[in-house]
N, C-alpha and C positions, 0 to 999 in steps of 0.2 A: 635322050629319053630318060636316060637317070636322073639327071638334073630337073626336068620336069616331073617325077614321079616323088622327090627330093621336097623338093617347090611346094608341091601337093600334100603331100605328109605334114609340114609343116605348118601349112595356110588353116589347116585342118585343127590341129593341135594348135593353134592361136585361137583360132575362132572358138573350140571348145572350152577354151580356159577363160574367156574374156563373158562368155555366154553362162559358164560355171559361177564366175568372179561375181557378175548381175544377181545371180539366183541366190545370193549369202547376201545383197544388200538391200535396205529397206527406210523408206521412211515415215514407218507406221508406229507409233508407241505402242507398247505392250504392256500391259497391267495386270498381273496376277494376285489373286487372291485367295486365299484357303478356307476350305471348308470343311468347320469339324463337326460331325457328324452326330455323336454324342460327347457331350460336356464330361469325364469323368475328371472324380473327385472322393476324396476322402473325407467323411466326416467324422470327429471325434467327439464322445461324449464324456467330458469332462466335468461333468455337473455328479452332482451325489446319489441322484436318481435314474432311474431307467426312462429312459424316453421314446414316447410314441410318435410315429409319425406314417402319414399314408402318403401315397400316390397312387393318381387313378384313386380306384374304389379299394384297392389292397393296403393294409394294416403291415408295418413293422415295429421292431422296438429294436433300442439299441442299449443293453447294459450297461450300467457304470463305468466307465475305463475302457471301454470297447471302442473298435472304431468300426465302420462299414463302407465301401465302393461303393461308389455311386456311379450309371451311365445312362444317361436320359438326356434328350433333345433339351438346350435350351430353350426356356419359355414352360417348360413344365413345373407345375406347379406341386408343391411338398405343402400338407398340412397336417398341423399337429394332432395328433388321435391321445385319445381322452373319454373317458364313459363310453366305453364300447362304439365311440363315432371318430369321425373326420371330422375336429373342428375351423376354427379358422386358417388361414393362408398362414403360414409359418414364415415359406420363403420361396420363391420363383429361382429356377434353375439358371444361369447366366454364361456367357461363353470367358466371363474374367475368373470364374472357380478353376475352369479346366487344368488339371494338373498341381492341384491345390489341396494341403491338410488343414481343414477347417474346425476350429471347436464351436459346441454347440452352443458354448457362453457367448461365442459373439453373434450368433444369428440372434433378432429379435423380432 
């Protein structure tokens, strides 16, 4: 009776380890990708003057020698403010900025 009670413990313990062994294996590829949510980024203003710029309908400026955080959705659009307006498109928000001190001399 011990030897079959033996027998049975063990058949047991095989079969869960070989049914565990299955559930770790696979032959599905798996591809992961990251999503960032907001693009942040630094910009510096290195130019002689103070500089305007909007997003959305909101106006900022950035002093001389100043930098500012940026964090907004790639695809968002920055334009240059100028006579109390939003002028043209300055520069679209990008997911290659993220994590980047940018100067203002090189956006154009």
């Amino acid at each position: 009776m011990k030897k079959l009670i033996k027998v049975s413990a063990l058949a047991i313990v095989l079969l869960a380890g070989a049914t565990g062994a299955m559930s770790f294996t696979t032959n599905q590829s798996v591809e992961s990708s990251i999503t960032i949510d907001n693009i942040q980024f630094k910009l510096i203003n290195d130019t002689p003057n103070e500089v305007g710029y909007c997003v959305g309908d909101t106006h900022y400026s950035i002093k001389k020698d100043q930098s500012v955080g940026f964090s907004f959705a790639a695809g968002t659009t920055v334009k240059k403010y100028s006579d109390d307006k939003c002028d043209a498109v300055w520069f679209k928000i990008s997911s290659d900025m993220h994590g980047k001190s940018i100067k203002v001399s090189e956006l154009k």
